[in-house]
C-alpha positions as CSV (number, residue, x, y, z in Angstrom):
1,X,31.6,-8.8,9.5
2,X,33.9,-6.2,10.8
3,X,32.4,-2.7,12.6
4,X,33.5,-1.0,9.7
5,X,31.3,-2.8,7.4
6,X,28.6,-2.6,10.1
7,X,28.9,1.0,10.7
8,X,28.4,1.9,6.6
9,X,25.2,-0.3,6.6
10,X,24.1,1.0,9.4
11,X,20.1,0.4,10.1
12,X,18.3,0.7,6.7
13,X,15.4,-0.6,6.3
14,X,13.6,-2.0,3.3
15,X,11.9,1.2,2.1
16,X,15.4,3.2,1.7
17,X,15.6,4.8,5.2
18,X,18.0,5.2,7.6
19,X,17.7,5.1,11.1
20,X,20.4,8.0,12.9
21,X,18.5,8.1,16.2
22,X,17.8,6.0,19.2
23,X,15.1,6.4,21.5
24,X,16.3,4.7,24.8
25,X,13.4,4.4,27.5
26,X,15.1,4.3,30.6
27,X,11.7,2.5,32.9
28,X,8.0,2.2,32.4
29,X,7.5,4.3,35.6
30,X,6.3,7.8,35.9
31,X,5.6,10.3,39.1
32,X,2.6,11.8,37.5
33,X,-0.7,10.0,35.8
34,X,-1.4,12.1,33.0
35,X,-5.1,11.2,32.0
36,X,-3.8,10.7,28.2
37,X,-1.2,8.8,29.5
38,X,-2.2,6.3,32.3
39,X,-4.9,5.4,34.7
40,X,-5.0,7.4,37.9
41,X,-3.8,3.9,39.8
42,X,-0.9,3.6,37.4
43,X,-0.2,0.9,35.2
44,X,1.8,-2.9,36.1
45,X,5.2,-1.5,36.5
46,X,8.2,-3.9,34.7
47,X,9.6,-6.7,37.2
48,X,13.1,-4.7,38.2
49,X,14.6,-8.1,37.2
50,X,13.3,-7.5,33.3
51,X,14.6,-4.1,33.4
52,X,18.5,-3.4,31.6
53,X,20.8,-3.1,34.1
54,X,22.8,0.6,33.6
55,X,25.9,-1.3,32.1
56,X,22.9,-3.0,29.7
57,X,21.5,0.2,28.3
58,X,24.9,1.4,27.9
59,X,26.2,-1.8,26.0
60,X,23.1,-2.0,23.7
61,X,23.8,1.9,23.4
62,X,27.2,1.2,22.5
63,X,27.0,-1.4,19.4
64,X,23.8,1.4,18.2
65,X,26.4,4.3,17.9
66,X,30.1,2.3,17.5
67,X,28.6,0.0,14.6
68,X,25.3,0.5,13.1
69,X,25.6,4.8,12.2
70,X,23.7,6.4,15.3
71,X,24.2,9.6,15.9
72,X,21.6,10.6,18.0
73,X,20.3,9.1,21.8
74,X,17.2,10.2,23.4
75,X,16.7,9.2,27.0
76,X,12.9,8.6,27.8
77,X,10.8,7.0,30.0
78,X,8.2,6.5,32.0
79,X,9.9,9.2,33.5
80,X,13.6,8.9,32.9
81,X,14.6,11.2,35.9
82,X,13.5,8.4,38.3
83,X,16.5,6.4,36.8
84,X,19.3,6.5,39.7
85,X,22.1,5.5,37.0
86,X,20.6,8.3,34.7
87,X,24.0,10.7,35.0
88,X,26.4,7.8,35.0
89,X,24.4,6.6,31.6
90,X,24.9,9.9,30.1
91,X,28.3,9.9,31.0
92,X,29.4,6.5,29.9
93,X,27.2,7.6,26.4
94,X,29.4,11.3,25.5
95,X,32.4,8.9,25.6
96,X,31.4,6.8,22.7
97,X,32.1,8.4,19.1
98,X,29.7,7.8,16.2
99,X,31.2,7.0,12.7
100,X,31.4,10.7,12.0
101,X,34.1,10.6,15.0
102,X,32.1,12.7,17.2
103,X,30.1,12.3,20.5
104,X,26.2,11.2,19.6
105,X,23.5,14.5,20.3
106,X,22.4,13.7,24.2
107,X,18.9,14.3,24.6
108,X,16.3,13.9,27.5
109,X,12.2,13.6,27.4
110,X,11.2,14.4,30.9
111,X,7.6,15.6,32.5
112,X,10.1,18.2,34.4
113,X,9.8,17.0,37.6
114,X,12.8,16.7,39.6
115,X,14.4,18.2,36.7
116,X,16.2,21.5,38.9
117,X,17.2,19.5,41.3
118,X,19.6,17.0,38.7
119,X,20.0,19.9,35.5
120,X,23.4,20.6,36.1
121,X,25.2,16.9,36.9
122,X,23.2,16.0,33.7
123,X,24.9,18.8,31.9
124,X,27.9,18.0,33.6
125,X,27.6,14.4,32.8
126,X,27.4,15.4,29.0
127,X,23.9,16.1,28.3
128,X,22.9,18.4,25.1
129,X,19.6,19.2,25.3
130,X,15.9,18.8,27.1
131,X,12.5,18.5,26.3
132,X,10.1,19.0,29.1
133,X,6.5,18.2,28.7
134,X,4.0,20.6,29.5
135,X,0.6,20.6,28.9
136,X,-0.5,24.2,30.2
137,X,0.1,26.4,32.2
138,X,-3.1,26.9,34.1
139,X,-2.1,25.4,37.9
140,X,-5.5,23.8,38.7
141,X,-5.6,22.0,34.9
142,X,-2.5,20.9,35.3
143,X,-3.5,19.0,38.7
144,X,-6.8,17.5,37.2
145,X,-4.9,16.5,33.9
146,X,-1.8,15.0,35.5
147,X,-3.4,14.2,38.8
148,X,-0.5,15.6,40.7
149,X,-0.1,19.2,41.8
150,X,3.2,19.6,39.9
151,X,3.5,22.8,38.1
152,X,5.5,24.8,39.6
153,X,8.4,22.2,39.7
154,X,7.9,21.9,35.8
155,X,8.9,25.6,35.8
156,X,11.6,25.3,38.0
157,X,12.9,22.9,36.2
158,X,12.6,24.8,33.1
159,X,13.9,27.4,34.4
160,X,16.8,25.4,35.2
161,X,17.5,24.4,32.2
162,X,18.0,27.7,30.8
163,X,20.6,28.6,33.5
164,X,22.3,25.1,32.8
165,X,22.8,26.5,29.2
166,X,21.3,23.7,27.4
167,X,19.9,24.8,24.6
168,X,17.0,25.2,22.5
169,X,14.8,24.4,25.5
170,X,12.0,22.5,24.0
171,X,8.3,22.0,25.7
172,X,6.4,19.5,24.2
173,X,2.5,20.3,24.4
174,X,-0.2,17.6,23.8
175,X,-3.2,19.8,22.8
176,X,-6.8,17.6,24.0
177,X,-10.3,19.4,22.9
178,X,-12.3,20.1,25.6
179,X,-9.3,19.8,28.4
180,X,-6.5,22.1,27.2
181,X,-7.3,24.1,23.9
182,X,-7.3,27.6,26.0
183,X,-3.7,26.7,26.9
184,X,-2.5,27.1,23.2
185,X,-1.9,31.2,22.8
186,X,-0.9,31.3,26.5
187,X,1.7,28.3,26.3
188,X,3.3,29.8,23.0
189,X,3.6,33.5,24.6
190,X,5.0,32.1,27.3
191,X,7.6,30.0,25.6
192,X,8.4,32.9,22.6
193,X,9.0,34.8,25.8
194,X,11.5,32.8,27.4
195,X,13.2,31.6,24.2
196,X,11.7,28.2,24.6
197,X,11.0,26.2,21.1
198,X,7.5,25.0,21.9
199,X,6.2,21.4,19.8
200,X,2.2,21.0,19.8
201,X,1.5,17.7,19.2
202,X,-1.8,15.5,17.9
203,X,-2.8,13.3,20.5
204,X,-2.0,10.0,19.6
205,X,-3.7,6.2,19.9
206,X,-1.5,5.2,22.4
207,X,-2.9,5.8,25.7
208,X,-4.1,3.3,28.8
209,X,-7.0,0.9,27.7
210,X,-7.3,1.5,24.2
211,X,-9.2,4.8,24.7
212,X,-8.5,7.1,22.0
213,X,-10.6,8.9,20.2
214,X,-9.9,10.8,17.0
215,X,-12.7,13.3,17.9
216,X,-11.0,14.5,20.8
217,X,-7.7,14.9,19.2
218,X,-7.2,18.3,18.0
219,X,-5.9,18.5,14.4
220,X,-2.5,20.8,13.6
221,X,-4.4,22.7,11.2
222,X,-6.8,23.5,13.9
223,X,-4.1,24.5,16.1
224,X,-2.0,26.4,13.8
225,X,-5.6,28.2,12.8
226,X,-5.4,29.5,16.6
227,X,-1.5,30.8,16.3
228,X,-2.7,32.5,12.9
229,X,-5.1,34.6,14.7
230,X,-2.1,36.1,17.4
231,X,1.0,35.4,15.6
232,X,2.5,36.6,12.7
233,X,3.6,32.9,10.7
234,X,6.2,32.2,8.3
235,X,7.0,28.5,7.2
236,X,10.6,27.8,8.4
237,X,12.7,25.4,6.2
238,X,11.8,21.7,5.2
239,X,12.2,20.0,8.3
240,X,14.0,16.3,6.4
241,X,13.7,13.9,9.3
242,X,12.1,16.0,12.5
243,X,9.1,15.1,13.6
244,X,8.2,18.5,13.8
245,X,7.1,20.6,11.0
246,X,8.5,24.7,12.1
247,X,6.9,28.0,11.7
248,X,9.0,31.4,12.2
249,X,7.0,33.5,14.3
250,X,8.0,37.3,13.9
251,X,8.4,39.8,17.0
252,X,5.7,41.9,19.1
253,X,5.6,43.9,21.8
254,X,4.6,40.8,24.4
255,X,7.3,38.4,22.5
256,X,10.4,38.1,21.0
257,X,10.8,36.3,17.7
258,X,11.2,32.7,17.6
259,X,9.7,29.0,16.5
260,X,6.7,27.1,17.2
261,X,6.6,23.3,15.8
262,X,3.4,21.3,15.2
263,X,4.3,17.4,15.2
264,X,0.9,16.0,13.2
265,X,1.3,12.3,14.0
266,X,-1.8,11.7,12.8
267,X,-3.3,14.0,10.3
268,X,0.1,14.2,8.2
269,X,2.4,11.5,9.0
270,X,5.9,12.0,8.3
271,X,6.8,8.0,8.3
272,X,8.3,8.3,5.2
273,X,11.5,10.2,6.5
274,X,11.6,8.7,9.9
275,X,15.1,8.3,10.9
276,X,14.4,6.2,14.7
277,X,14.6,3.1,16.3
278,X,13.5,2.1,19.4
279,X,14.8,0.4,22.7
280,X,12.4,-0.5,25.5
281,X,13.3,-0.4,29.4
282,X,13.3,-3.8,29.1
283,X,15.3,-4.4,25.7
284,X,13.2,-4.6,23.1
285,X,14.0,-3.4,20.0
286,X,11.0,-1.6,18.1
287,X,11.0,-0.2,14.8
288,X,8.0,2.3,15.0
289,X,6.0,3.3,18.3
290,X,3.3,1.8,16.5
291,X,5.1,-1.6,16.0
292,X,3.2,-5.0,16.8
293,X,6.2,-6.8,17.0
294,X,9.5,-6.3,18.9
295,X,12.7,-8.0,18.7
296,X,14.7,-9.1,22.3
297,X,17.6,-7.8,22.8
298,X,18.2,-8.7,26.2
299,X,18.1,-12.1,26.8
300,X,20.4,-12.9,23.6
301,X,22.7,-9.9,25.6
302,X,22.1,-11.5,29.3
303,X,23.6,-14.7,27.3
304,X,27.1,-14.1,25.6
305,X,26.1,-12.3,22.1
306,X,29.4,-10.8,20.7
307,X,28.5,-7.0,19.7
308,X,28.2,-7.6,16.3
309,X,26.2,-10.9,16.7
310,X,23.5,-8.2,18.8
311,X,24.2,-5.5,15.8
312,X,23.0,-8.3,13.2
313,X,19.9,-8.7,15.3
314,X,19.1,-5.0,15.4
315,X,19.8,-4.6,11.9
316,X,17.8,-7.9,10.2
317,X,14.8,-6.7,12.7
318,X,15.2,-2.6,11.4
319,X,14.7,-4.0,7.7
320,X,11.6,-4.9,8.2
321,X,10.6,-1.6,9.5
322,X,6.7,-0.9,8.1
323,X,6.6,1.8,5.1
324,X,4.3,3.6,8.0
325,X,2.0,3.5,11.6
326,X,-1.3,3.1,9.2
327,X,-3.5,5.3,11.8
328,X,-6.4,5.9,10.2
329,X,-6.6,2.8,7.4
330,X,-8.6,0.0,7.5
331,X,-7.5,-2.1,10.0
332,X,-5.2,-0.4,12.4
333,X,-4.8,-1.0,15.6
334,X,-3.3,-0.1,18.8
335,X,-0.4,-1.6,19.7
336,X,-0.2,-3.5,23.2
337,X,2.1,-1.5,24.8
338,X,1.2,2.6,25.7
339,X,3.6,5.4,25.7
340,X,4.6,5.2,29.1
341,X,6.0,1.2,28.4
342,X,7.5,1.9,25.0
343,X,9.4,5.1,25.6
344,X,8.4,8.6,23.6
């Protein structure tokens, strides 16, 4: 089959979609132990020797954007800062050219810290665009919830962000009832302030030891019930294949105008749109971040596999793709793997 013929296939799967976007997890590792996230001792960290080498991730990067139609790569981790090769993987990605002819959107999931000290040879390297976590703004919450007294790196690195010129600047904002619900109106002031597009997102089942709870997820019509009661809300446009769902929020005296997205995961899945597929630190290919299966990409890489032998992996494994996660029906389950292992 030739990368033409590749490339117009791309990665559909068997219910009609198309996958445009790669998630790329970069390690399991993190520098903070958010409670949601992973136990306060951390978690078994991958053997280095299971981990893709830099020239890996950039190969399997390669056949995803040269011959199966991706457009888009997210770097995430773990922590994807902690990556040494991080710029030189950027780098090596804004020289491939997807089938449209251009370079594929950069983009990087990071907790933010670290994130001033490497902004601008990340930009430099090619980088488009971040998304920093950030789960309030309250200095003594953040210690207790990420068991690390990092805040005020997470703003420096935001702030660094800005002057790097990468924008929108995105903050990504778990909201948790009974640990960060006061953070909500605070953490969108804040970020209509600054220009900042700010995501809420449901708290989802994939946390260390199986411990979620639905109960203690707060819903997106809960939290948009909050914005409603300080902001003026207008629904932006259909939002086709983003995760997040976008609400116009008009001018004040304290704020300029801007966005606030709400990503409901849970209470209103958007499965049936999703346009990503999935690469683990240690090259696995997953479909959905709920996936119970994964498909090895690296040991069929680590011995010979031409490019398009590895593209007919990934795209036999991405038709099988489920028609959704299923949280909340009868039978679901957590997968195996949390966040921090598969990549966000």
């Amino acid at each position: 089959m030739t990368a033409t013929a590749l490339a117009v296939t791309g990665l559909r799967d068997a219910h009609g979609r198309t996958a445009r976007d790669l998630r790329v997890s970069l390690t399991d590792r993190c520098n903070l132990r958010c409670s949601y996230c992973m136990p306060a001792e951390g978690l078994p960290w991958l053997p280095t020797a299971d981990v893709l080498t830099d020239d890996e991730v950039v190969h399997l990067v390669s056949v995803a954007v040269r011959l199966l139609g991706v457009r888009k790569v997210r770097f995430t981790g773990g922590e994807p800062l902690l990556r040494r090769g991080l710029a030189g993987i950027v780098a090596s990605t804004a020289r491939l050219r997807t089938d449209e002819g251009l370079p594929p959107e950069i983009s990087l999931t990071t907790n933010g810290v670290g994130l001033e000290r490497r902004i601008h040879e990340l930009a430099e390297s090619g980088l488009n665009r971040v998304n920093v976590s950030l789960d309030t703004l309250d200095r003594e919450r953040y210690a207790a919830l990420a068991r690390r007294d990092r805040l005020p790196d997470v703003l420096r690195g935001l702030a660094g962000v800005e002057a790097a010129g990468l924008r929108p600047v995105k903050v990504n904002t778990v909201v948790m009832r009974g640990v960060n619900e006061a953070d909500v109106v605070p953490l969108a002031e804040f970020c209509l302030a600054r220009g900042y597009r700010l995501r809420f997102i449901e708290q989802m089942p994939l946390g260390p030891e199986h411990g979620w709870d639905r109960s203690s997820m707060v819903p997106a019509a809960e939290i948009l019930e909050v914005l409603g009661r300080h902001f003026k809300l207008t629904l932006a446009e259909q939002r086709g294949s983003a995760p997040a769902q976008e609400w116009l929020v008009a001018a004040s005296e304290r704020h300029r105008a801007g966005r606030i997205g709400v990503i409901a995961s849970v209470t209103a899945p958007f499965c049936a749109a999703c346009d990503r597929t999935r690469l683990t630190a240690d090259g696995h290919l997953r479909t959905c971040l709920f996936a119970h299966t994964e498909t090895d990409l690296r040991t069929p890489l680590r011995e010979g596999a031409t490019d398009h032998e590895l593209a007919a992996l990934w795209q036999a494994a991405h038709l099988g793709k489920a028609a959704g996660h299923g949280i909340g029906t009868p039978g679901f389950h957590q997968p195996a793997r949390t966040m921090s292992a598969i990549g966000g």
